[in-house]
C-alpha positions as CSV (number, residue, x, y, z in Angstrom):
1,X,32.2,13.6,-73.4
2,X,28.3,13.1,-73.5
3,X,26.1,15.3,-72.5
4,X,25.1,13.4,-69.6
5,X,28.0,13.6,-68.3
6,X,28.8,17.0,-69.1
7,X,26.2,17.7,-66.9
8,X,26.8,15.7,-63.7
9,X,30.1,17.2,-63.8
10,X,29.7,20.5,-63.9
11,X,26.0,22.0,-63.8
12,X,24.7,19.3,-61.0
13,X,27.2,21.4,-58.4
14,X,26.5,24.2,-59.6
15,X,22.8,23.4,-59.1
16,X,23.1,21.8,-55.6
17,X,25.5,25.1,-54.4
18,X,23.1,27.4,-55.4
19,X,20.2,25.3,-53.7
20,X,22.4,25.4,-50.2
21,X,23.2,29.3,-50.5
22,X,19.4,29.6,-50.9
23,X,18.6,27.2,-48.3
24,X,21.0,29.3,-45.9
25,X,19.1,32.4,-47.0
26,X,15.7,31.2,-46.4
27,X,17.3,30.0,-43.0
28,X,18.5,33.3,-42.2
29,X,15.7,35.2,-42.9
30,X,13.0,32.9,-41.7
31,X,10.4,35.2,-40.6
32,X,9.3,35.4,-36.8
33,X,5.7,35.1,-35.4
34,X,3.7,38.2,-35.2
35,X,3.7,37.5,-31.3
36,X,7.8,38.2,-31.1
37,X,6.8,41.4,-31.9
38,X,6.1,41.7,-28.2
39,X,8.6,44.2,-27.5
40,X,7.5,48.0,-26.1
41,X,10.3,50.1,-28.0
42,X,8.2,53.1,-27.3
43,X,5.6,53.7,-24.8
44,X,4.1,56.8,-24.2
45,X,3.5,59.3,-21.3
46,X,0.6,61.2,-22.6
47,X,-0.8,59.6,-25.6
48,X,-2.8,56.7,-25.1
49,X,-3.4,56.1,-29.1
50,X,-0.3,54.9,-30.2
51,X,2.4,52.7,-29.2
52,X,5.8,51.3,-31.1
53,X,6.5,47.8,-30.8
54,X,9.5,45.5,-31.6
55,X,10.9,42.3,-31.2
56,X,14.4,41.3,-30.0
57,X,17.0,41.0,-32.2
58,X,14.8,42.7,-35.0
59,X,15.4,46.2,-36.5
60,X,12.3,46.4,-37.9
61,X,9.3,47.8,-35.7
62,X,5.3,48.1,-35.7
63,X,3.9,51.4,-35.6
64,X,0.3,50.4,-33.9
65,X,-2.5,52.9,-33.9
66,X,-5.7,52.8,-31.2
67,X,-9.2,53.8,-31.7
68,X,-8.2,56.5,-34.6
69,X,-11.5,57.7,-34.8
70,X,-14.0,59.2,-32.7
71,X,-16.6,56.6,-31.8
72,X,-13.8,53.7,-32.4
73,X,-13.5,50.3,-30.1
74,X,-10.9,48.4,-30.2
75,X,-9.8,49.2,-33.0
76,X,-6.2,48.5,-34.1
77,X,-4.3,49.7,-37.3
78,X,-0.1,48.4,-38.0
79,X,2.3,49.4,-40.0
80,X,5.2,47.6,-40.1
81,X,8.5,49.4,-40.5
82,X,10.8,46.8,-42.3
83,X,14.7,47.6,-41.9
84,X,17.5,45.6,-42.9
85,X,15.6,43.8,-45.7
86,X,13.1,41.9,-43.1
87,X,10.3,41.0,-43.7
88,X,6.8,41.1,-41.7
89,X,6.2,38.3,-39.2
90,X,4.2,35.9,-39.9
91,X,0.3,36.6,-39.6
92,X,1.2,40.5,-39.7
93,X,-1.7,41.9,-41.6
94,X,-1.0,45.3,-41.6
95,X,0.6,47.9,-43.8
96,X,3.8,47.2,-44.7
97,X,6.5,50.2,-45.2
98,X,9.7,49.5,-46.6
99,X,12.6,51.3,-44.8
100,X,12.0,55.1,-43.8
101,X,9.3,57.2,-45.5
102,X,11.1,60.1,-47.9
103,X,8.0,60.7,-50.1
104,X,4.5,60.9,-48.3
105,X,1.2,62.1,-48.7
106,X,-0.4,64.3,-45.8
107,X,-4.5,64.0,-45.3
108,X,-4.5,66.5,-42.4
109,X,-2.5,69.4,-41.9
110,X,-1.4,69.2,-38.3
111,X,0.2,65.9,-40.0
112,X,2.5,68.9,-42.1
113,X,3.1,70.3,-38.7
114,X,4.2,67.0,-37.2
115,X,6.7,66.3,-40.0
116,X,8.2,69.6,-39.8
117,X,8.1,69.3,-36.3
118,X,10.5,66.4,-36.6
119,X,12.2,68.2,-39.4
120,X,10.9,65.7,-42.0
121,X,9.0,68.5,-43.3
122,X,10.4,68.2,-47.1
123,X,9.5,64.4,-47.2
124,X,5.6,66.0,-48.1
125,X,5.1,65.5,-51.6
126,X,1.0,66.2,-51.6
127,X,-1.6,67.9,-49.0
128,X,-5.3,67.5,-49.0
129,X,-6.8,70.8,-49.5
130,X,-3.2,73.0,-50.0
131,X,-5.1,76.0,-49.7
132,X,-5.5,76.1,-46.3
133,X,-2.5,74.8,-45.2
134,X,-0.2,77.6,-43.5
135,X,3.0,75.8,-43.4
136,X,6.1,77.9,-44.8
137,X,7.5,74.9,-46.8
138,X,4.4,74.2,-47.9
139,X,3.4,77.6,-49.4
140,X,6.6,78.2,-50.8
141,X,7.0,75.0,-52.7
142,X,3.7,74.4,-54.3
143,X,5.0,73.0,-57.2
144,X,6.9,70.0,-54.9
145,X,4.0,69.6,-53.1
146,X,0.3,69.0,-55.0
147,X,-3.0,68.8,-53.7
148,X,-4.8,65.4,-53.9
149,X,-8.2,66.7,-53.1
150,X,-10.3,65.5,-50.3
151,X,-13.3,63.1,-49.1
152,X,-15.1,62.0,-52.0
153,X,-12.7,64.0,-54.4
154,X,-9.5,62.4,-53.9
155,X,-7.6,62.4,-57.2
156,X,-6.4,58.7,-57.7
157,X,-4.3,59.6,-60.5
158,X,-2.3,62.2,-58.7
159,X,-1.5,60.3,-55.7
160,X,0.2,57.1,-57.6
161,X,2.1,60.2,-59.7
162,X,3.5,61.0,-56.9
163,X,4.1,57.7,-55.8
164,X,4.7,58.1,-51.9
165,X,6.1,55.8,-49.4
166,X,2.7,55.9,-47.1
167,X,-0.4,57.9,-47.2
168,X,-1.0,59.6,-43.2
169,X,-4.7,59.1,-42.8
170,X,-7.4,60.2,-40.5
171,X,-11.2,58.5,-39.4
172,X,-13.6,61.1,-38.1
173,X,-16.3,58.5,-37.0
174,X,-15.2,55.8,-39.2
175,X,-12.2,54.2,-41.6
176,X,-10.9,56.9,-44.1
177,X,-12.5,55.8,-47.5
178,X,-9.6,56.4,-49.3
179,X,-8.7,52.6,-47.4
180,X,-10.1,50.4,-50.3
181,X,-8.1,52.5,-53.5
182,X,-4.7,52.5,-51.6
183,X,-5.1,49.1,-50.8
184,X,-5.9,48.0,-54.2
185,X,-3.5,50.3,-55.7
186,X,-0.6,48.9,-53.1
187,X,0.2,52.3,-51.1
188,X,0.9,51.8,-47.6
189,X,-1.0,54.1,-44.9
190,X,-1.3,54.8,-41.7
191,X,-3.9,56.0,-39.5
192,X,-2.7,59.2,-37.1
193,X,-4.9,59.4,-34.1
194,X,-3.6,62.6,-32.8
195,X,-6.9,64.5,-32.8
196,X,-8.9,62.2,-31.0
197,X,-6.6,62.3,-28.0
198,X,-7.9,65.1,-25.1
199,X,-4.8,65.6,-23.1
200,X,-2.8,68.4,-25.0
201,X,0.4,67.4,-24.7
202,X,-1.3,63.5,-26.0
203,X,-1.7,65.3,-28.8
204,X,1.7,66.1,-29.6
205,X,3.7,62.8,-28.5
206,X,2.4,61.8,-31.9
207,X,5.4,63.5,-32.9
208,X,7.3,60.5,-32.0
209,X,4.9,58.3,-34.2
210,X,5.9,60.5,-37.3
211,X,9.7,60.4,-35.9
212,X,9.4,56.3,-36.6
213,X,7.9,56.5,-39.3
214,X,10.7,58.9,-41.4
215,X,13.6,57.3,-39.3
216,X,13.9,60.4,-36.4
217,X,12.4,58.9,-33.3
218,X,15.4,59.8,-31.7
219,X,15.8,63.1,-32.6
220,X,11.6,63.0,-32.1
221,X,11.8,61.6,-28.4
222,X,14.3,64.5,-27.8
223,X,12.0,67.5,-29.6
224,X,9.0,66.0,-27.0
225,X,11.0,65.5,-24.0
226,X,11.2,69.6,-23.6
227,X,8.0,70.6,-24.1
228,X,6.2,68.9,-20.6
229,X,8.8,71.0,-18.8
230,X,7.8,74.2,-20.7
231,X,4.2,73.1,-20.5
232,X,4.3,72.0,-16.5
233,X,6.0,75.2,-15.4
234,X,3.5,77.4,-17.1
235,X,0.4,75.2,-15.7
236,X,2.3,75.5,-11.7
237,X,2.9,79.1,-12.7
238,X,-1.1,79.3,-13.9
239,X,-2.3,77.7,-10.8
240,X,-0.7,79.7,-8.4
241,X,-2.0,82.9,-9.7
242,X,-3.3,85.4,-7.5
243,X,-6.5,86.5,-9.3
244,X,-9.8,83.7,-9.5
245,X,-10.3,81.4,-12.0
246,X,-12.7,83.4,-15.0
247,X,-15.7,81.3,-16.1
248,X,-15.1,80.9,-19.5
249,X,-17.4,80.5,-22.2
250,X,-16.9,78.5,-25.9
251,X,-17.7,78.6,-28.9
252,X,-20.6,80.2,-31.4
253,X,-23.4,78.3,-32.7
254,X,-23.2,76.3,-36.0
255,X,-26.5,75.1,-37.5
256,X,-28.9,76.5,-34.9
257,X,-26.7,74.4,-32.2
258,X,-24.5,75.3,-29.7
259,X,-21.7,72.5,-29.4
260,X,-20.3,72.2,-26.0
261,X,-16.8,70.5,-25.4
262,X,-16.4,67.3,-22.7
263,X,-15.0,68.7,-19.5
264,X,-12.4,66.0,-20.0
265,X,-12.0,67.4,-23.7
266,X,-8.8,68.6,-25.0
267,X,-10.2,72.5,-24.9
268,X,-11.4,72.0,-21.4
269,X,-7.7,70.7,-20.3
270,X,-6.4,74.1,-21.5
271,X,-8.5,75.9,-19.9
272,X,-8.2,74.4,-16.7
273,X,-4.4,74.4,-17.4
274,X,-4.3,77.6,-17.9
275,X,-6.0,79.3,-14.6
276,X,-9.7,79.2,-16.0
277,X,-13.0,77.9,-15.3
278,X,-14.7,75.6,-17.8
279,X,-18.4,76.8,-17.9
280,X,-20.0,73.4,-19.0
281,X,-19.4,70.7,-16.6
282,X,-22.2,68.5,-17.8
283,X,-21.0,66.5,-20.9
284,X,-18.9,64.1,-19.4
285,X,-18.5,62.0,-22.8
286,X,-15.9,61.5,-25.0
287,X,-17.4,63.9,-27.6
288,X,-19.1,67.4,-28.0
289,X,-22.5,68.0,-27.0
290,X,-25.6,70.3,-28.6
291,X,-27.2,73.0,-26.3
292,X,-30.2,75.2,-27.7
293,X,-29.6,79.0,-27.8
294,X,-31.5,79.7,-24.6
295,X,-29.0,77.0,-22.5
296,X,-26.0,78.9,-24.4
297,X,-27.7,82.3,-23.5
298,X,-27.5,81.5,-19.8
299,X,-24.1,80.4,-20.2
300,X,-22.5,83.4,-21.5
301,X,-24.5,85.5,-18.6
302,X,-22.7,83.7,-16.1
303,X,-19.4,84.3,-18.0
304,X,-16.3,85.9,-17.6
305,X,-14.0,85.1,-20.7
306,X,-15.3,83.7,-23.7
307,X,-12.8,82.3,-26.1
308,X,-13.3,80.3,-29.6
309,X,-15.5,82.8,-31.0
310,X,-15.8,81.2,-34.3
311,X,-16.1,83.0,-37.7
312,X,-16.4,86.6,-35.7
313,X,-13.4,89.1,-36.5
314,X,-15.1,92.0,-34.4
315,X,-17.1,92.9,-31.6
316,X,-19.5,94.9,-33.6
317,X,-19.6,91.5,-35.9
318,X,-20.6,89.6,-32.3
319,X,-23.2,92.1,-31.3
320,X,-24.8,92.0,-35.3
321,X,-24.7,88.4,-35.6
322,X,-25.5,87.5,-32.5
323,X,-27.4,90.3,-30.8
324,X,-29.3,88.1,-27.8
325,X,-25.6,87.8,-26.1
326,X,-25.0,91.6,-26.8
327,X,-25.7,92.6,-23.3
328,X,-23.6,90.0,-22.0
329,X,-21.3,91.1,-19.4
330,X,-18.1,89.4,-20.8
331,X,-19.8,91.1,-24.5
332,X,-19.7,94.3,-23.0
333,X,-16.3,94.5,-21.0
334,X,-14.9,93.3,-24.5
335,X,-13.6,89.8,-22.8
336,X,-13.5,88.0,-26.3
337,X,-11.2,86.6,-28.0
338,X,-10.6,84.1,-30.8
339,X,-7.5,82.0,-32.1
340,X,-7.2,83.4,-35.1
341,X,-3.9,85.2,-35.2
342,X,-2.5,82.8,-37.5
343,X,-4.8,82.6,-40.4
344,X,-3.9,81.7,-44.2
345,X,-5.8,84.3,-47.5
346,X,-8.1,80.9,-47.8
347,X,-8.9,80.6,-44.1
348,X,-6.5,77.8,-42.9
349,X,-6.1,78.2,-39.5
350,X,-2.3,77.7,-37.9
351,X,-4.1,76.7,-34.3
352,X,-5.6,73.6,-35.7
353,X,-1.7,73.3,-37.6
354,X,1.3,73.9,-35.7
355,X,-0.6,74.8,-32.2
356,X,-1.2,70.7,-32.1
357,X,3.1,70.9,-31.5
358,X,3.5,74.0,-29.6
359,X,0.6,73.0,-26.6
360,X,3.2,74.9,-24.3
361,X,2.4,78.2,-26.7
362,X,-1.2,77.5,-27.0
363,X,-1.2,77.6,-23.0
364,X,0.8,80.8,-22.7
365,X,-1.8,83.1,-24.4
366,X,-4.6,81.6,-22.6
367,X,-2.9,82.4,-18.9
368,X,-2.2,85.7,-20.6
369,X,-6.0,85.9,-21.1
370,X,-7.2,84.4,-17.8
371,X,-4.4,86.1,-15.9
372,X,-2.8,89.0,-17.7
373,X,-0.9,90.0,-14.9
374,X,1.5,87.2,-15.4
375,X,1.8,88.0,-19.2
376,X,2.8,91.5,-19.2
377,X,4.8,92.0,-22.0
378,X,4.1,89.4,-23.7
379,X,2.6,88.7,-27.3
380,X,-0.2,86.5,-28.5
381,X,0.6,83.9,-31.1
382,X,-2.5,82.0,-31.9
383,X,-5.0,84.1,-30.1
384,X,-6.2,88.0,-30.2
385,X,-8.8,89.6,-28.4
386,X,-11.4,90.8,-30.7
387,X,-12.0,95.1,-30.5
């Protein structure tokens, strides 16, 4: 038989099968338009910088993160969760993360409290600045878990060693510059808002983000759902107290400035939350404002409680460093206290960590400051009051 013939007989069906079994393939997978992906698998109740989206008949889901940044307008960031072998729809610009995360890179810490919040917690594989991280798993496992350094330090060579599934980032008044290496080296990362947002328990329905993105948004949606209850009865419980509301005072200065909170701030929420009286009604922005000395000075006379008292472990240590408000009443009655209970040997601080999850703990020792009477017996966790 010739050649020829040999193969019109048997490779040309061979050929034209394979070509129809790839045809049906292509047919089955043909990709969507990004505006299928239309689809609200998860909208939340208190964030307002996140949202999960889907589109019928697809397992896979976008992840899509608002204004992370302080500062940001309209600003959007995706990552698309592909499951089932799907790929993006078409358009999709995004991130792209294959499956669930089981290796990933943390640039914040509360991101570590997130994960172990959804008990992903072993999924961290590298931290920026390990030091001051006060996670248990983390501390204990520092040879799982590296340190890629931070800012302008990132260490390039660690983070593709490591070779995570995504990189959590964070803006503070911008995009994260590690954007431009991860893209070029072909990590996927996502931006995680959760600091920007100023209702507490905003704050922690990231969670949920975190649960897509490692595969647990159900068990995530179920960890969230309990903590408005605990959070709602202790508010009712604050704001039928007895005693009046304390003025409360914030903060130290930092550079010769005095930085003030938004009354619609995340800080100023708790406080009202919890029974009290925010001293500084006049910022109304969405960011912290600068007083001089003699503005902050007149504050603190007028105050009860002052809470956030910075780098100050002692009374004596307010009254030496700061010896204008030493003859302030709140100074005087000893009606300070800071929230730092929880502080790691290098000066990591569990509030900013774990407190972003436990909003409903966070709010217990500041009624037990404002009203003690409804705390008796009970133990601070993040905060003390300074003697």
């Amino acid at each position: 038989m010739r050649l020829y013939d040999v193969i019109r007989k048997y490779l040309l069906p061979i050929v034209a099968l394979a070509g129809a079994v790839l045809f049906v393939a292509a047919c089955g997978e043909q990709r969507v338009g990004l505006e299928e992906f239309s689809q609200k698998d998860y909208a939340p109740r208190y964030a307002v910088g996140f949202e999960i989206v889907g589109a019928e008949g697809r397992a896979s889901t976008i992840l899509l993160s608002h204004n992370p940044w302080q500062g940001a307008e309209d600003v959007q960031t995706a990552l698309f969760i592909a499951r089932e072998g799907e790929q993006p729809p078409a358009g999709f610009a995004g991130q792209v993360l294959r499956e669930r995360a089981e290796r990933i890179v943390c640039m914040s810490s509360t991101h570590v409290a997130l994960l172990d919040a959804v008990g992903a917690v072993q999924s961290v594989v590298g931290v920026s600045g390990i030091d001051f991280v006060t996670n248990e798993y983390v501390k204990a496992n520092r040879d799982k878990v590296r340190d890629v350094g931070y800012d302008n330090s990132v260490d390039y060579e660690m983070v593709v060693a490591l070779d995570p599934d995504v990189v959590l980032l964070y803006g503070v008044t911008g995009a994260s510059s590690m954007e431009s290496k991860l893209r070029e080296l072909g990590i996927p990362f996502a931006y995680i808002g959760e600091y920007v947002e100023e209702v507490p328990l905003g704050k922690t329905e990231w969670m949920v983000a975190i649960g897509e993105i490692v595969g647990r948004r159900t068990e995530a949606e179920q960890l969230f759902n309990q903590i408005p209850e605990r959070y709602d009865a202790l508010r009712e419980m604050a704001a039928a107290a007895a005693t009046p509301k304390p003025k409360v005072m914030i903060n130290t200065p930092y550079a010769d400035s005095w930085f003030m909170a938004s009354a619609t701030s995340y800080v100023a929420r708790l406080i009202a939350d919890a029974g009290g009286d925010y001293i500084y009604k006049k910022n109304t922005l969405n960011s912290s404002l600068p007083i001089d000395l003699e503005e902050a000075a007149l504050l603190a006379s007028q105050a009860d409680v002052w809470i956030n008292a910075g780098s100050v472990a002692t009374l004596e240590d307010m009254r030496a460093e700061y010896p204008k408000f030493a003859d302030m009443r709140c100074v005087e009655q000893g009606q300070i206290f800071n929230f730092d209970r929880r502080m790691s040997p290098r000066g990591g601080n569990d509030y900013w960590e774990s407190g972003v999850v436990r909003p409903d703990v966070v709010l217990r020792d500041l009624i037990k400051i404002f009203h003690p009477e409804l705390m008796e017996g009970e133990e601070f966790f993040y905060y003390r009051k300074l003697e």
